[in-house]
C-alpha positions, -999 to 999 in steps of 0.1 A, spaced: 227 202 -255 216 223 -219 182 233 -239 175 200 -252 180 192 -214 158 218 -202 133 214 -224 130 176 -216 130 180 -178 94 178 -172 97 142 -187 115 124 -157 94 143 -129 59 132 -150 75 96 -149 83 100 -112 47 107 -107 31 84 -125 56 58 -108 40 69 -72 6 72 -81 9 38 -94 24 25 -61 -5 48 -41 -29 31 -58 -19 -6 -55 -9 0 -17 -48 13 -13 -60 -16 -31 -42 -42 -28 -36 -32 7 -72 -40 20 -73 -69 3 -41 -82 20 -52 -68 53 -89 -94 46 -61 -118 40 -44 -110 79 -76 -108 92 -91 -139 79 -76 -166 110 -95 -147 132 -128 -157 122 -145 -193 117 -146 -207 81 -182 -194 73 -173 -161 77 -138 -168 62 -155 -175 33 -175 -145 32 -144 -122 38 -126 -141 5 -157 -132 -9 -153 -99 -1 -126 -90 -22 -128 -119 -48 -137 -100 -79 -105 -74 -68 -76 -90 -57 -57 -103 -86 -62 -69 -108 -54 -47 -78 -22 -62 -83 -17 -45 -116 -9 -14 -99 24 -31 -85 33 -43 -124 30 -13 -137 47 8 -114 78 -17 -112 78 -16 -157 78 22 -151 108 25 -127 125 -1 -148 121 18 -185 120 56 -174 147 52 -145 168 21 -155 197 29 -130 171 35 -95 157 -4 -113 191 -18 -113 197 0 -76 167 -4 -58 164 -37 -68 199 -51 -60 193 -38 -26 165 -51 -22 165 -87 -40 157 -111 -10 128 -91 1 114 -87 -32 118 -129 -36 101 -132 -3 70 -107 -11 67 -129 -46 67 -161 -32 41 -146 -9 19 -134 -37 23 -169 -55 9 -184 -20 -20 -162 -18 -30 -167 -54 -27 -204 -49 -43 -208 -19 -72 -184 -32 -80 -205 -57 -73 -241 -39 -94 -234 -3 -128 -241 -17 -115 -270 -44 -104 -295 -21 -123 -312 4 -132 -296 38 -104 -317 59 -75 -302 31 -92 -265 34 -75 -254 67 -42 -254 54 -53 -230 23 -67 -209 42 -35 -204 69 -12 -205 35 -36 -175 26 -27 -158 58 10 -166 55 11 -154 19 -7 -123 31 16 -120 63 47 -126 39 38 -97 14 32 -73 40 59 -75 60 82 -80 30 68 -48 15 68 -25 44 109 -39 51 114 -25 13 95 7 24 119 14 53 151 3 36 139 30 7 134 57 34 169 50 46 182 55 14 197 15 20 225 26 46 239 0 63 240 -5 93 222 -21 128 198 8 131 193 17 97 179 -25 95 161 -21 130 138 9 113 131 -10 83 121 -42 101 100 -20 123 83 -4 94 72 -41 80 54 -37 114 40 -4 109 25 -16 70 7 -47 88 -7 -24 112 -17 -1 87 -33 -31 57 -49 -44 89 -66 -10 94 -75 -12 57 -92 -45 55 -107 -40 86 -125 -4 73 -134 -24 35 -150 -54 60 -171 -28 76 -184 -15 43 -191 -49 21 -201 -72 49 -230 -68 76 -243 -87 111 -216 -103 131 -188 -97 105 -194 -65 103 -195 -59 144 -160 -81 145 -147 -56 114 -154 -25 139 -135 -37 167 -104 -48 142 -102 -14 131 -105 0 164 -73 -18 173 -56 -12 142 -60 24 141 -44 34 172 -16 -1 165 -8 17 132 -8 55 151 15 43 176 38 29 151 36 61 129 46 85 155 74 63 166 87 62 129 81 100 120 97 103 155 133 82 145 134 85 108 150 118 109 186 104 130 181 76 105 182 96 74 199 132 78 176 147 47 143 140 62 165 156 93 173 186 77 136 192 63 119 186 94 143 219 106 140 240 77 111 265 66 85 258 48 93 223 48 87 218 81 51 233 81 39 208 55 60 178 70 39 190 106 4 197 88 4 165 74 10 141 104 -20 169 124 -42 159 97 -39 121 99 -42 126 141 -75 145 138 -86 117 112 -79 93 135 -96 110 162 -131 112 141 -125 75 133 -121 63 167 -153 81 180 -172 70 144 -161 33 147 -179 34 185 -210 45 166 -207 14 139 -231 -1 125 -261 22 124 -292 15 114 -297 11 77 -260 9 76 -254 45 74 -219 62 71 -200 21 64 -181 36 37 -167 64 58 -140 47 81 -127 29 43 -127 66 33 -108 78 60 -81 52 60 -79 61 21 -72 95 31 -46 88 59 -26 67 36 -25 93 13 -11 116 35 11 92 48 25 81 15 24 121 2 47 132 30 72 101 25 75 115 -11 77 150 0 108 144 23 128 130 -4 120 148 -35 141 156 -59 156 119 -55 141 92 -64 166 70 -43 169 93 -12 204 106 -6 219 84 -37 200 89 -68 185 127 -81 151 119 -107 164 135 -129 201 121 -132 186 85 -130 165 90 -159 166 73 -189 173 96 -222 141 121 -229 137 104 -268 135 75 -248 110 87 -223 87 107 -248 81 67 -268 76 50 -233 53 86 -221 29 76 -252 27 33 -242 17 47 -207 -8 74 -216 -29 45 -238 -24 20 -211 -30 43 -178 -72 49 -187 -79 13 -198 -65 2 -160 -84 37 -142 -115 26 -164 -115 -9 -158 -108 -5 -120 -142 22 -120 -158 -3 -139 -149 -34 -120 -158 -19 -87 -196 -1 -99 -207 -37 -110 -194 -55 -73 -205 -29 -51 -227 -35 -24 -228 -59 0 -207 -95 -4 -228 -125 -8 -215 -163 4 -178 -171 -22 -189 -198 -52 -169 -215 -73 -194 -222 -98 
């Protein structure tokens, strides 16, 4: 029985990271695309329009991410499903009537008349604001490993904060690269706020989440774990640093370098969301649930590795696909 264990413990840690990589890659992509969404009452309808049409051939498959990450979790690691979402059920209510509002509204703002439109479009915004905060909340009650308590809920509303800052940032950066002119210019001073917004927020979380949650205490005190958990955070700050001085440059003639700020806020998300991971491995609840005690049986999870391993190229394939044939600038949003 301990070798059939042994031999099958590569399965749950191959789940766990296919389970973040899946949750990366929606909170990259669907994360600019909500940030467009938090970004779009600050402009006048023309240009409202053209941000929709920024992301309009995106949105609704960037959200497939989310699916499959959630199917994952609830197949390979049935008792961190059952957990994670009992903690978590009003939250995740709230961030799905959010996405049901933004769908709605997306398709609704250009098919009813112009008087009608202004509410679709704030209901857009709402359902953006909704699912952001909603999802960051989730973020920090996951940190916490769900403790009670005033604090522990303080630091997780505070991190619903810190994500709007941070999708801000994100649509912000994809504005700069798919629109041009006086979009483009209003796109370079968004991110310019929203980069130091979501800095500000980041050092004051990295700063309190250790007397929240003892582990990422302990790790931050401990060697080597403490050089990577202090590399990373260095990393994102001299990022940020390039960005800020880049995004005074923006735009250049013949639009040179747009696609670098997107590229950078990519890369400090990835850092961000690498460290998170890294300060709670090997759970895959922090403090309540080890990966490989809440995984499902390893027959189990060698039928459900083969499912995913035909699924996971179709979605990487059709994503590379669906973003070579839109790239470029966006044009004016039709419905026709």
């Amino acid at each position: 029985m301990n070798d059939m264990m042994q031999e099958g413990i590569w399965l749950p840690y191959t789940f766990a990271f296919l389970i973040g990589f899946s949750m990366l890659l929606y909170a990259v992509l669907d994360g600019y695309d909500l940030g467009v969404g938090l970004l779009s009452r600050f402009v006048q309808r023309p240009d409202r329009d053209r941000m929709v049409g920024s992301i309009g051939p995106f949105w609704d498959a960037n959200e497939t991410w989310l699916v499959l990450g959630v199917g994952l979790l609830l197949v390979a690691f049935p008792a961190a499903h059952g957990l994670v979402l009992g903690e978590l059920y009003l939250p995740v209510a709230l961030m799905l009537i959010g996405l049901i509002f933004r769908g709605v509204s997306f398709d609704f703002r250009k098919k009813v008349s112009p008087e009608k439109q202004e509410r679709w479009d704030f209901s857009f915004f709402l359902g953006s604001l909704v699912v952001s905060l909603s999802q960051g909340y989730m973020v920090g009650r996951f940190v916490v490993g769900f403790q009670p308590g005033f604090v522990s809920e303080l630091y997780s509303i505070f991190f619903g904060f810190l994500v709007v800052a941070g999708y801000g940032l994100m649509g912000a950066t994809w504005l700069i690269l798919k629109t041009e002119g006086e979009l483009q210019r209003f796109a370079v001073r968004w991110a310019r706020r929203a980069i130091w917004a979501m800095v500000a927020g980041a050092v004051l979380s990295s700063v309190t989440a250790p007397f929240v949650n003892t582990r990422i205490y302990d790790r931050m005190f401990s060697f080597p774990e403490a050089s990577l958990l202090i590399a990373m955070p260095l990393v994102s700050m001299l990022l940020t640093v390039i960005m800020h001085f880049l995004l005074g440059a923006l735009p250049m003639p013949g639009d040179r370098l747009a696609a670098m700020p997107f590229a950078i806020s990519v890369s400090i998300f990835v850092l961000g969301f690498v460290g998170l991971v890294y300060s709670f491995h090997p759970y895959i609840v922090p403090g309540r649930l080890l990966i490989v005690e809440a995984a499902a049986a390893p027959e189990s999870l060698m039928v459900i590795l083969f499912g995913t391993l035909v699924v996971f190229p179709f979605l990487i394939g059709y994503t590379i696909f669906a973003y070579r044939v839109f790239r470029g600038k966006a044009t004016d949003l039709s419905y026709d």
